[in-house]
C-alpha beads as a LAMMPS data file, in Angstrom:
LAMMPS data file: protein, C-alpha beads

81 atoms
80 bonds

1 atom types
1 bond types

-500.0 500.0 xlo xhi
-500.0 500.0 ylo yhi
-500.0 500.0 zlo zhi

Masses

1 110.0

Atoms # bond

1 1 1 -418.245 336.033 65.751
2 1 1 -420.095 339.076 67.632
3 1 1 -423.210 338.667 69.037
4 1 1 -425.437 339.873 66.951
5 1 1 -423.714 337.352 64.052
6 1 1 -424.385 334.525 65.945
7 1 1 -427.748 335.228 66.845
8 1 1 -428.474 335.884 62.825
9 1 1 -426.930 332.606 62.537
10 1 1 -429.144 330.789 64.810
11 1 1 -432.307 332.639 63.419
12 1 1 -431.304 331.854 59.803
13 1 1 -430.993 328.201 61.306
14 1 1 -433.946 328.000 62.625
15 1 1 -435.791 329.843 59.803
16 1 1 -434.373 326.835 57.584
17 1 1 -435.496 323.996 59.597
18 1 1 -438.886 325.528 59.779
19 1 1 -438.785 325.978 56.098
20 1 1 -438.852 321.892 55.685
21 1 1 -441.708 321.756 58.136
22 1 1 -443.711 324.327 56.296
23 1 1 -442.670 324.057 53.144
24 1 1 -441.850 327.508 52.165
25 1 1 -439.682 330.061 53.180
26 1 1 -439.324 331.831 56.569
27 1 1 -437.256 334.736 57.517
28 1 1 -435.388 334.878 60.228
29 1 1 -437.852 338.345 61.202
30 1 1 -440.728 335.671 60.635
31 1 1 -438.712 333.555 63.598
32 1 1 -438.497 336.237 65.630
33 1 1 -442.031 337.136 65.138
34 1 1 -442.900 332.885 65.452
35 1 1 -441.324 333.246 68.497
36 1 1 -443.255 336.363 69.900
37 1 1 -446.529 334.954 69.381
38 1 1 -445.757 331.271 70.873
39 1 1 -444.848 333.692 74.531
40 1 1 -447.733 335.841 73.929
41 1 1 -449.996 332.832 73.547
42 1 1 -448.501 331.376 76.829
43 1 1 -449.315 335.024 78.171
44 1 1 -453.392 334.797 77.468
45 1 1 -453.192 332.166 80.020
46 1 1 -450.588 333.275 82.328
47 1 1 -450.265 336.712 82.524
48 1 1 -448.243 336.793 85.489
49 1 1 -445.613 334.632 84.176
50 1 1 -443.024 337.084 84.322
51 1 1 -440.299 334.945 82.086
52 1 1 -442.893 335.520 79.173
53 1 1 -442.688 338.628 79.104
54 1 1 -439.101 339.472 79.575
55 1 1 -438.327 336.190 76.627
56 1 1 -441.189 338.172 74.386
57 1 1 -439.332 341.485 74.819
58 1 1 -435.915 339.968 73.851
59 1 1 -437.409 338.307 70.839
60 1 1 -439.004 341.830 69.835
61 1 1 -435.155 343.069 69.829
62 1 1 -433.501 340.129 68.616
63 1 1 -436.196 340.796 65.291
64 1 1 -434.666 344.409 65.109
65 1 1 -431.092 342.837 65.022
66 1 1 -431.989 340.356 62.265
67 1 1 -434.010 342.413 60.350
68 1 1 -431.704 345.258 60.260
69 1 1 -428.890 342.964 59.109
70 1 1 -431.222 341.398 56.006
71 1 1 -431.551 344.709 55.133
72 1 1 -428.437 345.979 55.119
73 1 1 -428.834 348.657 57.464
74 1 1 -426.526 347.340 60.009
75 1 1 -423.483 344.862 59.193
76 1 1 -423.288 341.272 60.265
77 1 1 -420.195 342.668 62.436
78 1 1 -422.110 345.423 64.189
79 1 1 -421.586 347.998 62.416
80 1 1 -424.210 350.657 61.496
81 1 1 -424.411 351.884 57.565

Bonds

1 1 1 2
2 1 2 3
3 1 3 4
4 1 4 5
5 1 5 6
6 1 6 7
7 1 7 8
8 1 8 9
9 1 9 10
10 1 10 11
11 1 11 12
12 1 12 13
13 1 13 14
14 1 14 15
15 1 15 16
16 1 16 17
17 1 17 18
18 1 18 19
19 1 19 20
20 1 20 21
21 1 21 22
22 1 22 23
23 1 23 24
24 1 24 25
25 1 25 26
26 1 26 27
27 1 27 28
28 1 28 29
29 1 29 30
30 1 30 31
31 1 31 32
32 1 32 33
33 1 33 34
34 1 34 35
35 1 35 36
36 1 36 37
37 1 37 38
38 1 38 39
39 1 39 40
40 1 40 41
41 1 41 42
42 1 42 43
43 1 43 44
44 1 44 45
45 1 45 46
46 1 46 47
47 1 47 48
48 1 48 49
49 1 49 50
50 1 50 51
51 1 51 52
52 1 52 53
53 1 53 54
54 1 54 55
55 1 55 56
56 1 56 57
57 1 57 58
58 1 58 59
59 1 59 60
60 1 60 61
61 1 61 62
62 1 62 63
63 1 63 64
64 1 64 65
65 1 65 66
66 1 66 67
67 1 67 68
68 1 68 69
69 1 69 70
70 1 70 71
71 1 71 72
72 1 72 73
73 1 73 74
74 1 74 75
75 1 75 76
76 1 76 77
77 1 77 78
78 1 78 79
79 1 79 80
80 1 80 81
């Protein structure tokens, strides 16, 4: 599996566990943006904690690499339409 598949996977995992928490559905784009917002809240009290913000910025492009595969735009495997 690349590494974008496996990171779908995991999101897609996650999205379904959270999904029998909540009790509706969540995208993995939903987990990335979940995800976001629990290191920007840990930001509002920390500004200066540096793994924040690098963790928030990864989580901003891992939601481009799921959401772009949902959508069909770019392939499970990598590859761009």
């Amino acid at each position: 599996m690349t590494g974008e598949k496996v990171r779908s996977v995991n999101f897609t995992n996650i999205a379904q566990g959270w999904e029998v928490i909540l009790g509706t559905e969540v995208t993995p784009a939903q987990v990335a943006l979940m995800m976001g917002w629990v290191k920007t809240a840990r930001l509002i009290n920390f500004p200066d904690h540096r793994d924040s913000w690098v963790d928030l910025a990864g989580y901003a492009g891992l939601g481009g690499e799921v959401s772009a595969i949902s959508s069909g735009h770019v392939r499970a495997n990598g590859a761009h339409d």
